[in-house]
Steps between C-alpha positions, in 0.01 A plus 500: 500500500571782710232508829276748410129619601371319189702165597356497854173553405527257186648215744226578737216466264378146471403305151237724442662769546783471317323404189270828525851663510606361164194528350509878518900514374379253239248734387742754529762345272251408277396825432918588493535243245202572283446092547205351489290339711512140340857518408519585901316189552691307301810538629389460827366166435840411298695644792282225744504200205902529561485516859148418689680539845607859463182605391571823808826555335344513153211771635772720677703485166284740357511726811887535412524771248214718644687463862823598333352784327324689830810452705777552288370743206197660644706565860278295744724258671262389724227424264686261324804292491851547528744201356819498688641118442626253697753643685268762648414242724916475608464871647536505882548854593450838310744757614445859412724658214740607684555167693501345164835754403631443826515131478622525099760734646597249770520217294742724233710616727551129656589350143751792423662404829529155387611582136750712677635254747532229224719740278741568732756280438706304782796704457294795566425351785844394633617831450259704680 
């Protein structure tokens, strides 16, 4: 996930805390879904009788599509999450635009060189 408000604060909060969180997106996919409460409390204890250990992972599970929803549909980045997969986590630097163009320029201009010098052929190069 992209660091965010919501991820600080979420990563901050202790056990308590975090469960208060997905009990309110639960509620709020519930009433999304149109599900009800004992099929919600069913799956929930299906989701543990599979997995007892990830019982936190279960909980935030249902926090996923509310989280989605305010920061990517409803426009509030920072009051919900962001995927951005793994290599998010490989990005060292973030140049502006135009030091992004500059480099792709660079980099262009330094592999038609190359192209260039390997088409020449050697009695191109005797000659000159």
């Amino acid at each position: 996930m992209i660091d965010n408000e919501f991820i600080r604060h979420l990563e901050a909060a202790g056990p308590i805390g975090r469960l208060w969180i997905a009990l309110r997106s639960a509620r709020k996919w519930k009433a999304q879904t149109g599900m009800s409460t004992t099929h919600m409390i069913k799956t929930f204890f299906t989701a543990i009788k599979d997995d007892p250990s990830a019982m936190s992972q279960v909980v935030m599970a249902a926090n996923q599509p509310v989280l989605l929803q305010r920061s990517m549909v409803e426009g509030f980045p920072a009051e919900g999450i962001l995927p951005s997969g793994q290599v998010a986590a490989a990005i060292d630097n973030l140049p502006s635009c135009a030091e992004l163009i500059e480099s792709i320029v660079h980099e262009a201009e330094q592999c038609l060189e190359r192209l260039q010098i390997r088409c020449v052929s050697p009695t191109d190069i005797e000659s000159k």
